[in-house]
C-alpha positions as a printed NumPy array, in Angstrom:
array([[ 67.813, -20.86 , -37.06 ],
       [ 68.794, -17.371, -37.208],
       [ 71.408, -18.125, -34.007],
       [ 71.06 , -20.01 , -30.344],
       [ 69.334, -17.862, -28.551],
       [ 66.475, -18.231, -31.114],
       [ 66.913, -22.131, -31.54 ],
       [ 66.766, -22.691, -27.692],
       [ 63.253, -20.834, -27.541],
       [ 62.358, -23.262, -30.131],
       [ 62.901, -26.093, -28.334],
       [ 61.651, -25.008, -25.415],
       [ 57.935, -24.755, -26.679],
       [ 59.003, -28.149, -28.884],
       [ 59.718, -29.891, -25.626],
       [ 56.57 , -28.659, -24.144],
       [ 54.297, -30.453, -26.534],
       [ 56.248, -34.15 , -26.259],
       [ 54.626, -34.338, -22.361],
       [ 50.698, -33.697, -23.178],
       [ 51.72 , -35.694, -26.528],
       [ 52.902, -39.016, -24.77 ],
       [ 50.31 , -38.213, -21.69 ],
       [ 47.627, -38.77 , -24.077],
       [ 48.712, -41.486, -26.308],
       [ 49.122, -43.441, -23.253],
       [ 46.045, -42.648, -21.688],
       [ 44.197, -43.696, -25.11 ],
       [ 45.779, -46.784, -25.035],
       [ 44.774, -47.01 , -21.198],
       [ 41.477, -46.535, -21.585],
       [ 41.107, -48.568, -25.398],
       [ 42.698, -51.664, -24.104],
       [ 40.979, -54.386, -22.115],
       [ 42.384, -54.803, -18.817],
       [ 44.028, -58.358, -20.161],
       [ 45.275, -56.302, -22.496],
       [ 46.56 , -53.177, -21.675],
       [ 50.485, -54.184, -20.311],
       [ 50.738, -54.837, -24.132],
       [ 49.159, -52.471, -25.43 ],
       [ 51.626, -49.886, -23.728],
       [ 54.418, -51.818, -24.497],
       [ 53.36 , -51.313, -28.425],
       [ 53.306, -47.477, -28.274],
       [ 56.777, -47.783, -25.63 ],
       [ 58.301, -49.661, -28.535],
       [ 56.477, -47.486, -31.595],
       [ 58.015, -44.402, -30.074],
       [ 61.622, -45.662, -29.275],
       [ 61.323, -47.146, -32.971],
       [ 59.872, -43.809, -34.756],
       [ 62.237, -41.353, -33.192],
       [ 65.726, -43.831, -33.764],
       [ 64.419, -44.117, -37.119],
       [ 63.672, -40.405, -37.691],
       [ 67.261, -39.126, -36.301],
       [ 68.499, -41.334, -38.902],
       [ 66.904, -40.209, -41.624],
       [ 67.054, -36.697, -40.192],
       [ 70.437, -36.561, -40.261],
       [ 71.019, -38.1  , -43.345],
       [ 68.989, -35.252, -44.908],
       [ 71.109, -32.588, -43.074],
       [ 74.39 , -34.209, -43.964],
       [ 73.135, -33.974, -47.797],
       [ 70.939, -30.603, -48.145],
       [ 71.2  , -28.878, -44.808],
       [ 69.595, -27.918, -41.665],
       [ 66.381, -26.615, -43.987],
       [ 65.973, -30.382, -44.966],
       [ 65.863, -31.896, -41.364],
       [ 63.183, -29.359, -40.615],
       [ 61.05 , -30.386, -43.439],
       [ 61.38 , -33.768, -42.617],
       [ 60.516, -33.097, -39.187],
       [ 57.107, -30.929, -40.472],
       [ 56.174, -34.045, -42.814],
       [ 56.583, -36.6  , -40.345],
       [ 54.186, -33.923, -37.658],
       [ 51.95 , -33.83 , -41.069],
       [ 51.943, -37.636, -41.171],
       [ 51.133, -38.343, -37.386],
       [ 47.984, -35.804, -37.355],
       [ 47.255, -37.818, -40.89 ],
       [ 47.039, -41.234, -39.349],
       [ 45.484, -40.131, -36.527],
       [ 42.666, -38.334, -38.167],
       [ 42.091, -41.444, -40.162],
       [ 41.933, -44.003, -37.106],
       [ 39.322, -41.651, -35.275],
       [ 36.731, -44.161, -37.072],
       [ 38.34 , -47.307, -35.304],
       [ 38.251, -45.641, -31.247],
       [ 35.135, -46.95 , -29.116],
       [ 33.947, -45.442, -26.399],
       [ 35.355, -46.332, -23.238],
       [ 33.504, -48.72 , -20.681],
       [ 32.969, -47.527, -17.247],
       [ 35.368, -49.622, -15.039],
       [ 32.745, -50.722, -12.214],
       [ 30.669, -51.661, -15.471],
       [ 31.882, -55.814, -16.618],
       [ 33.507, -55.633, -20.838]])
């Protein structure tokens, strides 16, 4: 980044997409999950999350220490790249959501 002023912008507008990000993966899981199901279901994606982003700031930082900032970011677009990837590809496994007053 070309110097802070510039870098806090840039997370700013990063840190606005982690809230409609999380808002929806949880309600997909909310509305995919039987209710016998759903407690665990959120605990998954709880645990998935905490998992992916201890994992990435390893690896992250790891690249910086060996190429630079430049490498963290591309690590950072490839792992973006990979999420819309697998999500794209599980579109075929979603159902349609069953009306709650309606019995599963």
């Amino acid at each position: 980044m070309p110097g802070l002023a510039v870098l806090a912008v840039v997370i700013f507008f990063c840190g606005l997409a982690i809230s409609p990000t999380l808002i929806a993966g949880f309600s997909l899981i909310d509305q995919q999950a039987t209710a016998g199901r759903r407690t665990e279901g959120l605990t998954w994606l709880t645990s998935a999350i905490a998992v992916g982003v201890a994992a990435g700031s390893a690896v992250a930082g790891h690249l910086i220490d060996l190429g630079g900032a430049r490498w963290g970011y591309w690590f950072a677009a490839a792992c973006g790249a990979g999420a819309v990837t697998t999500c794209l590809l599980g579109l075929r496994w979603l159902r349609v959501p069953v009306a709650a007053d309606t019995p599963e």
